[in-house]
C-alpha positions as CSV (number, residue, x, y, z in Angstrom):
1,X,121.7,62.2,129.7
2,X,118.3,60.9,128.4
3,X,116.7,62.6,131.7
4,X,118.3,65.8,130.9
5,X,117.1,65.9,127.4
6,X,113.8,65.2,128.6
7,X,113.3,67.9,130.9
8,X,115.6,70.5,128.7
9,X,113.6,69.8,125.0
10,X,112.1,73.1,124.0
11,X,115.8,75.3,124.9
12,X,117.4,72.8,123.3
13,X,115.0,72.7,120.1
14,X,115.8,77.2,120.0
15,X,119.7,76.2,120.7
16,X,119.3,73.9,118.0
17,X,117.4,76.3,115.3
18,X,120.1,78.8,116.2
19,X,123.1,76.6,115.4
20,X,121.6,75.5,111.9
21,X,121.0,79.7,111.7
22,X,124.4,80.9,112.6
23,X,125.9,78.1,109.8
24,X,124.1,79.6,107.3
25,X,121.6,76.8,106.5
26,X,118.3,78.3,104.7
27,X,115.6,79.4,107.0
28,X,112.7,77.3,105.8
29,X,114.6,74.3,105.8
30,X,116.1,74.9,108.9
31,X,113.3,75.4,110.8
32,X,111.0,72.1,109.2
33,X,114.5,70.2,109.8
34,X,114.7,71.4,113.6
35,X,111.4,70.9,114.2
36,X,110.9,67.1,112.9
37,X,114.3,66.2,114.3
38,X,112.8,66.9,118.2
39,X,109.3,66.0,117.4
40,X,110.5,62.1,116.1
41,X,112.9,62.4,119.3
42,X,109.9,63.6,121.5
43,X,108.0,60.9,120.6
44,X,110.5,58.3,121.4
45,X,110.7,60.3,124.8
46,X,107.2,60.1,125.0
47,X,106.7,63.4,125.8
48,X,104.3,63.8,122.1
49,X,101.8,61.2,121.5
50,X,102.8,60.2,117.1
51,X,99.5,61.4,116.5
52,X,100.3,64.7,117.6
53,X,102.3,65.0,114.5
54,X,99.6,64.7,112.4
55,X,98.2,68.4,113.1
56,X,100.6,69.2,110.7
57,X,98.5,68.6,108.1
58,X,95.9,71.4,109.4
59,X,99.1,73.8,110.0
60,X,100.2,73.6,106.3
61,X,96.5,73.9,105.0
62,X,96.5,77.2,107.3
63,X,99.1,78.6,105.7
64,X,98.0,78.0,102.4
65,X,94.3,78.9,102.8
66,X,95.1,82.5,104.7
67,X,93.2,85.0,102.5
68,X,95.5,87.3,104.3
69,X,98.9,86.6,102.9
70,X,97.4,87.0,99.8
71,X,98.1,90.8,100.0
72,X,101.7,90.3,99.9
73,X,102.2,88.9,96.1
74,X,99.9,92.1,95.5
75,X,101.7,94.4,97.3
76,X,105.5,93.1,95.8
77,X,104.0,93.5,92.6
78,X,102.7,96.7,93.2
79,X,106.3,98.0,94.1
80,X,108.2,96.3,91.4
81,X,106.0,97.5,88.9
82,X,106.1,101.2,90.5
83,X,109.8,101.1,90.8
84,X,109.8,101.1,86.9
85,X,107.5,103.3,85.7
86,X,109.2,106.1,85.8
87,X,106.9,107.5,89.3
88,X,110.2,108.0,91.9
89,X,111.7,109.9,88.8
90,X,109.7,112.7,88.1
91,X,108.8,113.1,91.9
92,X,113.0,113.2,92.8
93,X,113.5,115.0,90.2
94,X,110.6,117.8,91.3
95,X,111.2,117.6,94.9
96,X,115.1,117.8,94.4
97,X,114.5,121.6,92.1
98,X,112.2,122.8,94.9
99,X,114.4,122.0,98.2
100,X,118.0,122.3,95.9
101,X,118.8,125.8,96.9
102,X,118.5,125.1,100.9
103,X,121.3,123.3,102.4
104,X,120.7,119.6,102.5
105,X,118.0,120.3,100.2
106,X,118.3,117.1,98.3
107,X,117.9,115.1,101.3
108,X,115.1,116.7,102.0
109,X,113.7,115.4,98.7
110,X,115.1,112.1,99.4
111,X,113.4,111.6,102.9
112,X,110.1,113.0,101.6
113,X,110.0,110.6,98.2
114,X,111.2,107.8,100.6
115,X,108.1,108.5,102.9
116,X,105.7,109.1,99.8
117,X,107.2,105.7,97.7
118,X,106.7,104.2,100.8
119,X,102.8,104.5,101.4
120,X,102.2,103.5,97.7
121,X,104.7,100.6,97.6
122,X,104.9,98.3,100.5
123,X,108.8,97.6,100.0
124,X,112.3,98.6,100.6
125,X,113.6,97.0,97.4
126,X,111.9,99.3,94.8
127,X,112.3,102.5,97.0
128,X,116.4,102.5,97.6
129,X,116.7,101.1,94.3
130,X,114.5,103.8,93.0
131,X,115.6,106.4,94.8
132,X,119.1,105.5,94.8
133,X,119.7,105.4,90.6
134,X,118.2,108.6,90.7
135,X,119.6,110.6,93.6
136,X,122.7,109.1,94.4
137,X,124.4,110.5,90.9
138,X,123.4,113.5,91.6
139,X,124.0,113.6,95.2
140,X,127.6,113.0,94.6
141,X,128.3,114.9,91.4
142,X,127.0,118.5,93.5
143,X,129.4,117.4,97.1
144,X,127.7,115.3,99.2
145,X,129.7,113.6,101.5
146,X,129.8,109.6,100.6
147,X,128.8,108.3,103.3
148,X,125.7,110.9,104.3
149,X,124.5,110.2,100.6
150,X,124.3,106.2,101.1
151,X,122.9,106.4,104.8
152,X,120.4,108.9,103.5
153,X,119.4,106.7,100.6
154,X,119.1,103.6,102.7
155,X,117.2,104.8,105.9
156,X,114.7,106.7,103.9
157,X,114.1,103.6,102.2
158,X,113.5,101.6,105.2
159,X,110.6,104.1,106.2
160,X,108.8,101.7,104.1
161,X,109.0,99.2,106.7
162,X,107.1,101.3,108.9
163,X,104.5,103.2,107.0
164,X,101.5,101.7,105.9
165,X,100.7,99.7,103.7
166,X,103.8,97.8,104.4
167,X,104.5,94.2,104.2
168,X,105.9,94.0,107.4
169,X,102.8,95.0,109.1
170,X,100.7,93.0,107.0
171,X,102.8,90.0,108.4
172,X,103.1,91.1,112.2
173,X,99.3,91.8,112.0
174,X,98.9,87.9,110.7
175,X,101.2,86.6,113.3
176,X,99.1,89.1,116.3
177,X,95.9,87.6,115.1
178,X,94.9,91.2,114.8
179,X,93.4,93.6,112.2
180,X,96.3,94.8,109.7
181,X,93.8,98.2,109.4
182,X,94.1,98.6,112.8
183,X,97.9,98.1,112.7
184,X,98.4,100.7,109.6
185,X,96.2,102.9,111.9
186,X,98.7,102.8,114.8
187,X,101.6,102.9,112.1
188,X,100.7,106.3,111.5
189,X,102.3,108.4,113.8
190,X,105.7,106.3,114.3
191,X,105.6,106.9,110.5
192,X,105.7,110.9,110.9
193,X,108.0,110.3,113.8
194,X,110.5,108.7,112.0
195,X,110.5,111.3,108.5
196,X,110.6,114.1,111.0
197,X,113.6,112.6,113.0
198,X,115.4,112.1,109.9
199,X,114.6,116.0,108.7
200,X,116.0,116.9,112.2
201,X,119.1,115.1,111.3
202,X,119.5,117.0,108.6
203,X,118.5,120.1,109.7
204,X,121.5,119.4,112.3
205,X,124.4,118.2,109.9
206,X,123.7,121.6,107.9
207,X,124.8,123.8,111.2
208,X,127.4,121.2,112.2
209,X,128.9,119.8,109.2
210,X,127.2,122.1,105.7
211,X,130.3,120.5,103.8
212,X,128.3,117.5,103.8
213,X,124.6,119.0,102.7
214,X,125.9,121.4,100.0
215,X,123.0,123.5,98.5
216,X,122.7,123.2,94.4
217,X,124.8,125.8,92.8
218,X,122.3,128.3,90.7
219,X,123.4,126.5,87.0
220,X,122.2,123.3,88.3
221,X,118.6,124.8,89.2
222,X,117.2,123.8,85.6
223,X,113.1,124.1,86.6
224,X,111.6,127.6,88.4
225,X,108.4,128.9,88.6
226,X,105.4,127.2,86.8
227,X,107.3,124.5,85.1
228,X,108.9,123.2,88.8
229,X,105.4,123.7,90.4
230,X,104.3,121.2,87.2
231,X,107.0,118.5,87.7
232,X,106.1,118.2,91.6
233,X,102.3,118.2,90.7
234,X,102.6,115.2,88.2
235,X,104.8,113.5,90.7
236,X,102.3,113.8,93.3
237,X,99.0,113.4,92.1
238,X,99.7,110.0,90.9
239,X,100.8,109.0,94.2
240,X,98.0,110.8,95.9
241,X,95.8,108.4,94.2
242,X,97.0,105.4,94.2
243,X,97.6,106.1,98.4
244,X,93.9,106.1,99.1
245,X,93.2,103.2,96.5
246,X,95.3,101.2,98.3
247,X,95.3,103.2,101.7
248,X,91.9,105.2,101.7
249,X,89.6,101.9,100.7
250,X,91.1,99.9,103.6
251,X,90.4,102.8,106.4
252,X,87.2,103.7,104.8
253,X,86.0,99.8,105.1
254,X,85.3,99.9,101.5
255,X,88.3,97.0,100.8
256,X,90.3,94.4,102.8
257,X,94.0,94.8,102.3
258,X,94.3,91.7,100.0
259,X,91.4,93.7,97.8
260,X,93.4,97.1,98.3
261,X,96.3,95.6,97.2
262,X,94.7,94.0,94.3
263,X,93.4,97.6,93.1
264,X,97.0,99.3,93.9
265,X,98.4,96.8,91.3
266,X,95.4,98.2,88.3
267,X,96.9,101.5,89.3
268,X,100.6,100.4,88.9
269,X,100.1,99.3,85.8
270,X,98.1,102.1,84.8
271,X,100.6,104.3,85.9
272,X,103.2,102.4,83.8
273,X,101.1,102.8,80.5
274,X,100.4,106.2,81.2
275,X,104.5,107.1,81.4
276,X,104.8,104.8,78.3
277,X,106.8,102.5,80.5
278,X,104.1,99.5,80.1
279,X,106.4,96.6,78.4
280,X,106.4,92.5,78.8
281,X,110.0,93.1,79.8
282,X,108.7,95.0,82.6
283,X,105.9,92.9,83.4
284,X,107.8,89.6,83.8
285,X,110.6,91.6,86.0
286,X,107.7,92.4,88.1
287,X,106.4,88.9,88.1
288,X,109.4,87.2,88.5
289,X,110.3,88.7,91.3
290,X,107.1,88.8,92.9
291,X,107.0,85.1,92.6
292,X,110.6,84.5,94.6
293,X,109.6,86.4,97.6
294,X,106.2,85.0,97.6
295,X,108.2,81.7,97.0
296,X,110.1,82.6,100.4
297,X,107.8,83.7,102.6
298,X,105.4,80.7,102.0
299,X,108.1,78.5,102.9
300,X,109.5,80.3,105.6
301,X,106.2,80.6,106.9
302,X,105.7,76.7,106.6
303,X,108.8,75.7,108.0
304,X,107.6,77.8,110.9
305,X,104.7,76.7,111.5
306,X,106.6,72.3,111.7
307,X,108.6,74.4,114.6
308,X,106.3,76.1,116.1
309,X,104.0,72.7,116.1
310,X,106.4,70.7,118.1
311,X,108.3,73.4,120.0
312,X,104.4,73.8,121.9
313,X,104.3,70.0,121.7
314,X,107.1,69.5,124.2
315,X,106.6,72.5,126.5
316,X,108.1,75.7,124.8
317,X,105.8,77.9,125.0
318,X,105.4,77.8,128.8
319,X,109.2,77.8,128.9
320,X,109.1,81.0,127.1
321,X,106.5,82.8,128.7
322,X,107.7,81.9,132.1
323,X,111.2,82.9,131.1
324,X,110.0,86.6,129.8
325,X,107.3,86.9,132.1
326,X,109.8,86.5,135.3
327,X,112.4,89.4,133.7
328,X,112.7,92.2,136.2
329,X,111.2,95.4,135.9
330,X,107.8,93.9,135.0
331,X,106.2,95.5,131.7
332,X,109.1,97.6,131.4
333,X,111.7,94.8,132.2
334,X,110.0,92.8,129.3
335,X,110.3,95.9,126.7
336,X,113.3,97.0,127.1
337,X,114.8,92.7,127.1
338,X,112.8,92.0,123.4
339,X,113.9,95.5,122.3
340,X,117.8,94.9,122.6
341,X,116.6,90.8,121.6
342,X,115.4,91.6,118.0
343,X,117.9,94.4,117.6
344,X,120.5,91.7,118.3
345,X,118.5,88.7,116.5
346,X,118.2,91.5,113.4
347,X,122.1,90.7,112.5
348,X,121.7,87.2,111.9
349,X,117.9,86.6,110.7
350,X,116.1,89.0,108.5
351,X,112.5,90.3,108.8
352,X,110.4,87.3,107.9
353,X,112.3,84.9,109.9
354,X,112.0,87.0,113.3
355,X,108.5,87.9,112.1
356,X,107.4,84.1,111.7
357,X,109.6,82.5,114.5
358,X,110.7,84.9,117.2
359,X,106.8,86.9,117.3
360,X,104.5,83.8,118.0
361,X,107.1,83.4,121.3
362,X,106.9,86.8,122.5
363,X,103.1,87.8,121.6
364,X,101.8,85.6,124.5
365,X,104.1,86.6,127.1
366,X,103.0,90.2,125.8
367,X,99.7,89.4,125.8
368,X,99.9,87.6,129.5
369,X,101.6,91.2,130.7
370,X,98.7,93.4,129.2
371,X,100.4,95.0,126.5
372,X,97.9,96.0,124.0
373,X,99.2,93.8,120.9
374,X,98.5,96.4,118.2
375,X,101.0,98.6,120.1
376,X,103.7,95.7,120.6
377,X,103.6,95.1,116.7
378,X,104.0,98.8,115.6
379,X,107.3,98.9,118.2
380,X,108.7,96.0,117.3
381,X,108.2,96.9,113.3
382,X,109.9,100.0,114.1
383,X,112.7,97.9,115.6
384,X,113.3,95.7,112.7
385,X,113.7,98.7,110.4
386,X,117.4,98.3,112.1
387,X,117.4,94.7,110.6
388,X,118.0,96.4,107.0
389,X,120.6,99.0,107.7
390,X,123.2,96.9,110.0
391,X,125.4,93.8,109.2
392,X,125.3,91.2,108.1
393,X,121.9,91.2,106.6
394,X,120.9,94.7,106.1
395,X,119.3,94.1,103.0
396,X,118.9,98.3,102.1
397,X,122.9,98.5,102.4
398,X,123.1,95.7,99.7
399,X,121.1,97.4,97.5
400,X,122.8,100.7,97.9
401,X,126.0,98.6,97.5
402,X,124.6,96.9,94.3
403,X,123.3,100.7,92.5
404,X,126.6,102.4,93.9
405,X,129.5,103.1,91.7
406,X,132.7,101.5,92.2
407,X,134.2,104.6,93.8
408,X,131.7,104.3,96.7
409,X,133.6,102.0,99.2
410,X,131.3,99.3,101.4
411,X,133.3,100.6,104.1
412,X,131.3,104.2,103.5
413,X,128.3,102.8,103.2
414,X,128.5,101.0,106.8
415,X,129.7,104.0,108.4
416,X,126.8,106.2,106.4
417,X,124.2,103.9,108.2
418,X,125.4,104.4,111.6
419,X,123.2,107.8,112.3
420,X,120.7,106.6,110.7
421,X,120.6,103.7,112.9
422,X,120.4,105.5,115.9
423,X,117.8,107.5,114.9
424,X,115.9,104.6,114.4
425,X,116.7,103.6,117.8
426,X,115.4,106.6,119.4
427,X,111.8,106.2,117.6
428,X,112.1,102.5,119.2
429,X,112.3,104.7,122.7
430,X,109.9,107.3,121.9
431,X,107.0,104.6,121.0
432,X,107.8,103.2,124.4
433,X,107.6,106.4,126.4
434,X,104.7,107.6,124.7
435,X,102.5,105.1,123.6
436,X,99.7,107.3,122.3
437,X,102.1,107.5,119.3
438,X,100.4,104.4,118.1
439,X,97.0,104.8,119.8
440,X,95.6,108.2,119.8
441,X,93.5,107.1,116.3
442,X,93.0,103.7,118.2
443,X,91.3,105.2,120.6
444,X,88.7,107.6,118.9
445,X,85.9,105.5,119.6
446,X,82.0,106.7,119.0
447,X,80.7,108.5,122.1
448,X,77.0,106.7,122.6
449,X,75.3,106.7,125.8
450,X,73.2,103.2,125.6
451,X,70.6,105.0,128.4
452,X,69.5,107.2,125.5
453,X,69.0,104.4,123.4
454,X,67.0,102.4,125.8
455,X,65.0,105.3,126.7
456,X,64.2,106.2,122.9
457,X,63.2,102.6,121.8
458,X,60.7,102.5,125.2
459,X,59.1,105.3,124.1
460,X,58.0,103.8,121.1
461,X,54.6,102.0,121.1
462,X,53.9,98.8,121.7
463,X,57.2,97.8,122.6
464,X,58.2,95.9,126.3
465,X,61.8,95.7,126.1
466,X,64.3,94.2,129.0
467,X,67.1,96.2,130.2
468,X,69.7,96.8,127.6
469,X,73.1,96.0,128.1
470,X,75.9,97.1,125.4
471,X,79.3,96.6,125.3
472,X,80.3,99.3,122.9
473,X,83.9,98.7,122.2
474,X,86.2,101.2,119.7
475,X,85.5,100.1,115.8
476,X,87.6,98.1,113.9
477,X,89.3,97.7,110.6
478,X,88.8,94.6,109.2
């Protein structure tokens, strides 16, 4: 027994962190708990030396110390803030006059204000909630079907999860070691993707099922002319602005995202003052609960780093890579396995617990394979916006369920997310088959020809230069 233990540590340790998942048990404490259980018993295996243990103490200051993560207290407050002041409202309510007399017109609005509350936001929380006090009433009340209503609430809301700046990628880029510019960069067309497969879908229902997408009748088509084109300008223009403060610094190298975040929060609350909505009640709402998912993901992010520690301590990250790299099919054997993994993983763990414990074992079996790891974190963000729109933890159902009223079955909102799902799915399969989705910006780089430059500078006087040897790689986003 003691032999097999020995030689079976690090699938035992995931078995282990598994079980204490399945039951429920907190993540953070699951994973510290897991992680110091094996380590004290790979010690007495003497398979870890006790001083091994004490890198710990550099793993925690890591966490703590990561400039980086800063960006996501900024970006949750940013949302919270946003989702109260009153922004979703008056771009909803524009964008639902100007599409309302085409069939499915107010999904339309709703897909468009997800995609737009999205790049200015950073979370699924303040858009479905936004978008779903405001839509879903009148969604309902003019004969949309229940179910296309909640899906259409939910999955627009999860674009968020995709489309920069979200928090997701801020995290995935932390967990890659790679720029989070150059992962909003390759975020950029998936993000276009996914809003123009959802307006497809729509497009569809109103040729296969119109019942469902009624347009407005004429008496509830209160704004025309000027006064609409003036409701969807004041929407908008806010949003325009506060997209490249938080958006337009970080790709113009003018900001780091924790800095970009920082300014997208002075703009939130500006925005809030300006619609009159600027109140302490608001402000410690905002706080509040900006400081319990900062709360989370700190610990999370600790407790994964005491599993992480030891699970590499007693040979776990050979066992992993050697268990991925091996899959049949190669590159494409390894894609299509971590796919259907994290869409399976995504009903039992949420996003910051496969972002902090399942990515550091796949990223070097990725990176082993050649998979460019900018690429590998845009796919498998698109993947995860499944994680929020299926059972048991789909966190944008919840909030639909919480804003819906009583009439609005759970059952209905399930079945709603089913298309919506899918969709998602197929994005999944179109960043595979076409990866210049997520690279064509990636791969702009400066055309310079370093002869020319070697020539010019030696025909300068009184200059005897060597033979000059660049390596002139495409730029970079820090």
């Amino acid at each position: 027994m003691i032999q097999f233990v020995t030689h079976n540590m690090a699938p035992l340790m995931f078995l282990g962190l598994i079980v204490f998942m399945v039951i429920g048990y907190p993540a953070a404490f699951s994973l510290a708990a897991v992680g110091l259980f094996f380590g004290f018993i790979g010690i007495e295996l003497g398979l870890i030396r006790p001083d091994f243990l004490g890198n710990l103490t550099f793993q925690l200051y890591a966490v703590v110390s990561n400039e980086l993560l800063l960006a996501i207290p900024f970006f949750t407050l940013m949302g919270t803030i946003l989702e109260r002041c009153g922004l979703a409202e008056d771009l909803l309510e524009g964008f639902g006059q100007l599409f309302g007399p085409m069939r499915g017109g107010l999904s339309y609005a709703v897909i468009l204000v997800g995609a737009v509350l999205g790049a200015i936001t950073g979370t699924v929380a303040a858009s479905v909630i936004a978008m779903g006090i405001i839509a879903m009433p009148v969604m309902l009340r003019y004969g949309y079907s229940v179910r296309h209503t909640t899906g259409v609430i939910a999955a627009s809301g999860t674009i968020t999860q995709l489309i920069p700046p979200s928090l997701v990628l801020v995290v995935l880029a932390d967990q890659l070691g790679k720029s989070v510019g150059d992962m909003y960069l390759g975020a950029i067309g998936p993000s276009f993707i996914q809003v123009a497969l959802f307006a497809a879908y729509v497009t569809l229902l109103t040729f296969i099922r119109p019942q469902d997408v009624p347009a407005l009748p004429p008496e509830a088509r209160v704004l025309r002319g000027w006064p609409l084109i003036w409701r969807c300008i004041r929407g908008m223009v806010p949003s325009i602005i506060l997209i490249f403060l938080v958006l337009g610094t970080i790709f113009l190298g003018l900001a780091t995202p924790t800095e970009a975040g920082a300014m997208g929060v002075v703009g939130g609350f500006v925005l809030a003052w300006l619609n009159r909505r600027l109140t302490w009640a608001l402000v410690y709402q905002a706080m509040s609960s900006t400081m319990r998912i900062t709360a989370m993901v700190v610990f999370i992010l600790i407790g994964a780093r005491v599993f992480s520690l030891v699970f590499q301590g007693v040979g776990g990250k050979e066992w992993i890579e050697g268990l991925l790299i091996s899959l049949p099919g190669g590159v494409i054997g390894f894609l299509v396995f971590v796919n259907i993994f994290v869409f399976v993983i995504a009903f039992f763990l949420d996003f910051f617990e496969i972002a902090f414990i399942i990515i550091p074992l796949l990223a070097p079996a990725a990176a082993k394979l050649g998979i460019d790891l900018i690429w590998f974190g845009v796919l498998i963000g698109a993947n995860v916006q499944t994680s929020f729109m299926h059972p048991p933890f789909g966190f944008a159902l919840f909030y639909v369920r919480g804003i819906a009223p009583p009439s609005v079955r759970s059952s209905d909102i399930y079945m709603g997310a089913i298309p919506w799902v899918f969709l998602q799915v197929i994005l999944v399969a179109i960043v595979i088959a076409f990866p210049q989705t997520v690279t064509f910006l990636l791969d702009k780089a400066p055309t310079v020809d370093p002869t020319k430059i070697e020539e010019q500078l030696r025909n300068l006087p009184g200059l005897d230069l060597p033979p000059l040897e660049l390596d002139l790689g495409p730029p970079r986003i820090q």
